[in-house]
Backbone bond lengths (Angstrom), bond angles and torsions (degrees), N, CA, C in turn:
res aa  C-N    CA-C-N  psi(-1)  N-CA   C-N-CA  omega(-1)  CA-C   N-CA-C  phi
1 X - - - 1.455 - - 1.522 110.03 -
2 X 1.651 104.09 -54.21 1.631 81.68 167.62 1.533 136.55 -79.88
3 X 0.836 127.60 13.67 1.448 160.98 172.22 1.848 108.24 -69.99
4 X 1.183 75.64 -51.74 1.590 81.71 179.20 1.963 106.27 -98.08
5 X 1.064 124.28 -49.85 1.430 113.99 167.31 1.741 98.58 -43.59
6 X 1.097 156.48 -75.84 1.255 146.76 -158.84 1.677 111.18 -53.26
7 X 1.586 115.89 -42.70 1.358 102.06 -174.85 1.529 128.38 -71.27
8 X 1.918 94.34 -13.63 1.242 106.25 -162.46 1.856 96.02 -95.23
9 X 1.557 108.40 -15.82 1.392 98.87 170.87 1.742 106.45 -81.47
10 X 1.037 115.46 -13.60 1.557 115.65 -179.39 1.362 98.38 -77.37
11 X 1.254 138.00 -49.42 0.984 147.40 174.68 1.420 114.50 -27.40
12 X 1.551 97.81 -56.87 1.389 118.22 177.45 1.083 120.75 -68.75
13 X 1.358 137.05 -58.09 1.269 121.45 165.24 1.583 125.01 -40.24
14 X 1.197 106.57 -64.88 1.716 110.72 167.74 1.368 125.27 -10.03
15 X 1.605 91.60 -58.04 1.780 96.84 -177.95 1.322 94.57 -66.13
16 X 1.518 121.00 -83.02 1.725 122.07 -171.22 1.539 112.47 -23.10
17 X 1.811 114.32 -41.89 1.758 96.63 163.39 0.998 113.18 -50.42
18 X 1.481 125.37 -66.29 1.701 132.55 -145.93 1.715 101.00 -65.75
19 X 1.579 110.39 -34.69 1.579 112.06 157.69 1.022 123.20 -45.69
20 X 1.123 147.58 -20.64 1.321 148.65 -149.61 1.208 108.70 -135.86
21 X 1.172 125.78 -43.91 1.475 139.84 165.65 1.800 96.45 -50.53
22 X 0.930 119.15 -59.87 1.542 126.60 -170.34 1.656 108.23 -65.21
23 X 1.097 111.94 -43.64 1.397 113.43 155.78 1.531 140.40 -39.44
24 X 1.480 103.32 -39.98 1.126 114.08 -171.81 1.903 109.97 -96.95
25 X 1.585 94.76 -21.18 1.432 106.55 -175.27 1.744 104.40 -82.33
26 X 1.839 124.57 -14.14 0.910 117.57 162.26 1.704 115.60 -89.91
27 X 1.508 113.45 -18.05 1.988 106.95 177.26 1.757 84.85 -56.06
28 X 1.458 93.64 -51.00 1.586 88.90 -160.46 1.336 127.46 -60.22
29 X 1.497 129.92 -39.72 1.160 113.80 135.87 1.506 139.59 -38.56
30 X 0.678 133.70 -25.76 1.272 132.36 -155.91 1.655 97.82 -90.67
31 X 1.602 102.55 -53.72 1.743 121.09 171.51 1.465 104.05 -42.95
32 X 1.659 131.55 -49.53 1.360 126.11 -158.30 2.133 86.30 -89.74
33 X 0.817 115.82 -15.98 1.282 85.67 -177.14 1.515 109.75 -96.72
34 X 0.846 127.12 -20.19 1.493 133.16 168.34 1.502 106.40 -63.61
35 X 0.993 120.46 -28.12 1.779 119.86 -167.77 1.868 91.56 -98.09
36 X 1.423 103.86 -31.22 1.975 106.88 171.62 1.440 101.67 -99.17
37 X 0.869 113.36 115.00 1.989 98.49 173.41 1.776 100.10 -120.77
């Protein structure tokens, strides 16, 4: 059981990175295309 509560909190974080990561890779897009139009 805790075995599995830990992978599934790893789990969780992971996404919330890749959330966030993706977030920032669209400000950041968004910033380079406005400055390239």
């Amino acid at each position: 059981m805790r075995i599995y509560d830990l992978r599934h909190r790893m789990a969780t974080d992971l996404i919330q990175s890749n959330t966030s990561a993706r977030i920032v890779q669209d400000i950041l897009g968004h910033a380079t295309y406005k400055s390239n139009p």
